[in-house]
N, C-alpha and C positions, 0 to 999 in steps of 0.2 A: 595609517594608509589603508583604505579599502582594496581587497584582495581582488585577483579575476575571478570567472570559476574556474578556469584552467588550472592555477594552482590545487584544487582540491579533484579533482577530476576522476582519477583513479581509487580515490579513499571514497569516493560520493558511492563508485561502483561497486567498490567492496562492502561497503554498507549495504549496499540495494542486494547483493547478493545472500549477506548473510541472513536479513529479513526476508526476503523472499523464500528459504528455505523456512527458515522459523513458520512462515505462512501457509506450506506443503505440509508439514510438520502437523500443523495446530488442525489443519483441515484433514488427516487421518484421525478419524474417532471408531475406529469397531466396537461392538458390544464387548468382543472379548478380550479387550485391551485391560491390562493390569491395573487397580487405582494411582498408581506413580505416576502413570503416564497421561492419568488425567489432572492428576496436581503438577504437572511439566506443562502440560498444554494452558492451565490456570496462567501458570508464569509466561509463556509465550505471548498470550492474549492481552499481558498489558500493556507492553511496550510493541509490539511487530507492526502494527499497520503504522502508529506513532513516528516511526521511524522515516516509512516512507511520508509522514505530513512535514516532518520538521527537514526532511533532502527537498520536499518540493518549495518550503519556503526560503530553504536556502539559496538553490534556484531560481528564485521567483524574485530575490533580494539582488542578484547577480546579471539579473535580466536587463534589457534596453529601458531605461526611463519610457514612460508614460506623460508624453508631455499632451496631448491632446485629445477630443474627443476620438478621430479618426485613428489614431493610433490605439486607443482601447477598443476601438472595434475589432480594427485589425488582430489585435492579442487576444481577443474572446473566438473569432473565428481558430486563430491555429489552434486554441485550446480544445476549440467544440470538435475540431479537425484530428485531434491527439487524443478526446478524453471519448467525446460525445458517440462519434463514428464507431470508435470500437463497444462500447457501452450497445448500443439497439443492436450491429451487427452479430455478437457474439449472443446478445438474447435471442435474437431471431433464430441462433443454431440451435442454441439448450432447446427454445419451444420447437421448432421443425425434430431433432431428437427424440423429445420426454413423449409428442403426440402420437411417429410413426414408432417408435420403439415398444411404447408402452413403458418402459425402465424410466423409475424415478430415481435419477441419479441423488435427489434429496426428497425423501419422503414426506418431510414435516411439509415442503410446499411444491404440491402440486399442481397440474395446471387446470386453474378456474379464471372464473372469469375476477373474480375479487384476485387473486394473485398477478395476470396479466394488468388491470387496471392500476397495480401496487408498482407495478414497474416505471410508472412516472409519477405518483405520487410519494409511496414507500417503500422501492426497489430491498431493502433488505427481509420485506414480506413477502417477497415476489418469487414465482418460478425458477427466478437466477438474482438469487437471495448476494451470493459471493462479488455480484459488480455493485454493489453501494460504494463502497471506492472511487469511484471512476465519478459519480453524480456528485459526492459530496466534495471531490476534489474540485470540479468544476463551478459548482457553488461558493467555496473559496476562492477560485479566482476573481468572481465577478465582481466579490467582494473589495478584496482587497486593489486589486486593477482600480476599483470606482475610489476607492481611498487616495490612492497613490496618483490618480488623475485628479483630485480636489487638491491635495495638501501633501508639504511633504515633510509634514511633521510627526512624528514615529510617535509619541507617547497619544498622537488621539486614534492611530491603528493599535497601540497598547489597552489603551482605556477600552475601546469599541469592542475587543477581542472579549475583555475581561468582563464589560456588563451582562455582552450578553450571553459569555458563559453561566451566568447567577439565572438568566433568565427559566421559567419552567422546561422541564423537557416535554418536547412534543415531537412527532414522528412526520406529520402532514410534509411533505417536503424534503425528509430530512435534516428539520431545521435541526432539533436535539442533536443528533452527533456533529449538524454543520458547527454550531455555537460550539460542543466538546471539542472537538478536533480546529477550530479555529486556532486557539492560543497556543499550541503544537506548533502549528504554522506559521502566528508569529512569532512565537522563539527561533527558529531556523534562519526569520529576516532577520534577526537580533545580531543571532549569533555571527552572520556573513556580515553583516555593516559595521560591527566591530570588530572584525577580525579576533572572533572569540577564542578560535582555537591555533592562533597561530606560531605563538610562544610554547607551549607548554600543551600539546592534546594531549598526551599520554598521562601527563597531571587529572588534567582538567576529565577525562574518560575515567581513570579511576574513584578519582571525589565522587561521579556523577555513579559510579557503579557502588558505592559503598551509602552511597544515599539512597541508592535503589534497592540494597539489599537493608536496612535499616527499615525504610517502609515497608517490603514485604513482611519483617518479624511483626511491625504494629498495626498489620490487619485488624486482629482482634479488639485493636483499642480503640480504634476509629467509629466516632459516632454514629447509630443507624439512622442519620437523618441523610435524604438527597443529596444538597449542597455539598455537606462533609463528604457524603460518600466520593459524590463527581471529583471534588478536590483531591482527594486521596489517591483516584487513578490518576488524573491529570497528573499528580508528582512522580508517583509511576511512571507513566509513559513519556514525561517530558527525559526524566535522569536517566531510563534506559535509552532513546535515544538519543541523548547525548553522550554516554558511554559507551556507544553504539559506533555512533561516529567517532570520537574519539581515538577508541580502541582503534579505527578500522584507518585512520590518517597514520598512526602508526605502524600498521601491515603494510598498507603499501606502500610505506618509506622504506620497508625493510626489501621487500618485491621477493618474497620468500615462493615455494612453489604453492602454498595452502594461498596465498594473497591472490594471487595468481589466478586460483582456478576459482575464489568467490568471486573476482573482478570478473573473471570470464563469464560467472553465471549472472551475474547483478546487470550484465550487457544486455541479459535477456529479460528481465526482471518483469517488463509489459507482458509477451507471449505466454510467461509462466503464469503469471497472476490471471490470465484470461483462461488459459488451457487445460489448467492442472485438475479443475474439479471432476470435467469427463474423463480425462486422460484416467484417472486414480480412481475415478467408481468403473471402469474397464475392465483397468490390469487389476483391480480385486476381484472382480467378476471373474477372470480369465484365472489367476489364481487358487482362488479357491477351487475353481473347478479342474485345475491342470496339475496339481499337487497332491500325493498322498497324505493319508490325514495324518501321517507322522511329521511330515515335514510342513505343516503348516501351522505353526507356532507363530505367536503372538510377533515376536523379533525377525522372524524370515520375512513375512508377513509385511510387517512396517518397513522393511529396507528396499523390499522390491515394488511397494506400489511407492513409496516417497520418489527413491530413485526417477523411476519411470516419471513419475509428477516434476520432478524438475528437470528430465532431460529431451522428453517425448516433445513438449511444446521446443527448446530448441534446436532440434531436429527438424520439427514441421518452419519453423520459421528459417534457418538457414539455408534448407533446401528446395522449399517449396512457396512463401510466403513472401520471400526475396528475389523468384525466380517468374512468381507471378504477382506482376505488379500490381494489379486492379486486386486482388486476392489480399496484398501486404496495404494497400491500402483502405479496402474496408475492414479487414478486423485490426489493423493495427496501426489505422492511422496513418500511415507513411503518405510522402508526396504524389498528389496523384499523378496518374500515366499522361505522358503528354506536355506536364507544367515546367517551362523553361528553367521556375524560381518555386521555390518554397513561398507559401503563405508566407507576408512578414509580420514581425512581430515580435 
């Protein structure tokens, strides 16, 4: 029997929660950070955005049928409305920021005119390097939407995923990580149209975690050729998010107080992922400078800018983003002011 998404609702949010820290996490790099904590961030980076392609294809699997051209429109507008809208609005802040400030809250890319240009060709070269997410997500859709409006045969969105995963990497567009991150995405439809994890997650989370900690030991054995290597993360990032999810359907069955407060934070999961990079080059800024040098230890350090990174944005979104509407709808996508109905779709 195909599941709702209702059923999984609360575990989707404790997922989104736990990755999203993993993501505040991975985006604290100081010079003066320990090397452990760059072999943590190593482990982060394979599976955390992963996470969130395989909840959006679970999602995506759970969604209203695609029976007509008009109805793919419809589904591309709420997306460009969810993905697109916050994407240009929150670059518009970083560049209006990085110009009158002068502060390059990421150094390696500053603003030119080839970084600005990169922002619709290859936003992860670009001045706001951190929203490739939001583009390559939307490239997914359009994809998959145009699939699911041809045919609704699963192994030729399997086969399509998987050629042109093999295909070269290239950057123009995003195609490279569109094609990486595509098969991500369809594992998550996989997973929801068989009711993969509905007997047994806490099985099914651990297998996927013991296969993921398996692959990280054979690092070193893994061919240097391209293919291999992409292959290699693909297994990565597919088993961590499925252990991921897993794990997280059994937190919130249990609805412990730790379930709890990542469901509450994975609520937020958009405003963090948009917010956290200025929020966290701030409060280190403000740190650094408002702390004696004794107290500014590598550990003090990472707990008060992470902190801040994940709770600054929901703060600005519950009390300010929510309160002004036209505000929650350009950087965050929401209904705009005025619409009797949501975009359908």
């Amino acid at each position: 029997m195909t599941p709702s998404r209702g059923e999984y609702s609360e575990a989707i949010y404790v997922a989104k929660g736990i990755a999203i820290i993993l993501i505040v996490i991975g985006h604290f790099q100081p010079v003066e950070a320990p090397p452990l904590w760059y072999q943590f961030r190593e482990i982060i980076y394979t599976f955390h955005i992963q996470v969130f392609m395989f909840l959006s294809g679970f999602l995506f699997a759970g969604d209203k049928a695609i029976a007509n051209f008009s109805q793919y429109i419809d589904f591309l507008k709420k997306k460009a409305r969810r993905l697109l809208l916050p994407f240009f609005s929150i670059a518009t802040i970083i560049l209006i920021l990085k110009l009158l400030s002068g502060v390059e809250y990421q150094l390696v890319y500053p603003i030119t005119y080839e970084s600005i240009l990169n922002l619709f060709l290859n936003p992860v070269e670009s001045f706001a390097s951190t929203l490739w997410f939001l583009y390559v997500l939307f490239e997914i859709f359009i994809i998959c939407g145009a699939i699911y409006l041809l045919t609704d045969r699963e192994y030729l969105l399997i086969a399509f995923s998987m050629v042109c995963f093999c295909l070269p990497w290239i950057f123009i567009f995003m195609i490279g990580p569109l094609f990486y991150y595509l098969p991500v995405f369809v594992v998550g439809i996989m997973c929801f149209k068989h009711n993969f994890f509905e007997d047994q997650p806490v099985v099914i989370g651990v297998a996927a975690l013991l296969l993921f900690v398996v692959l990280l030991l054979l690092k070193d054995v893994v061919p240097a050729v391209d293919l291999a290597q992409r292959t290699y993360r693909l297994g990565l990032g597919v088993f961590g998010a499925m252990a991921c999810f897993g794990l997280s359907i059994r937190m919130a069955r249990r609805a412990t107080p730790g379930s709890r407060c990542l469901k509450f934070i994975g609520s937020y999961a958009l405003v963090i992922y948009l917010i956290h990079p200025p929020v966290m080059g701030m409060v280190r800024f403000i740190a650094l400078a408002a702390l004696p040098a004794a107290a500014r230890s590598f550990l003090v350090l990472s707990v008060i800018v992470v902190t801040y990174g994940v709770f600054v944005p929901i703060v600005l979104e519950k009390y300010i983003l929510r309160r002004y509407k036209l505000a929650g709808a350009l950087i965050l996508g929401n209904q705009w002011p005025g619409r009797s109905a949501p975009i359908p779709g």
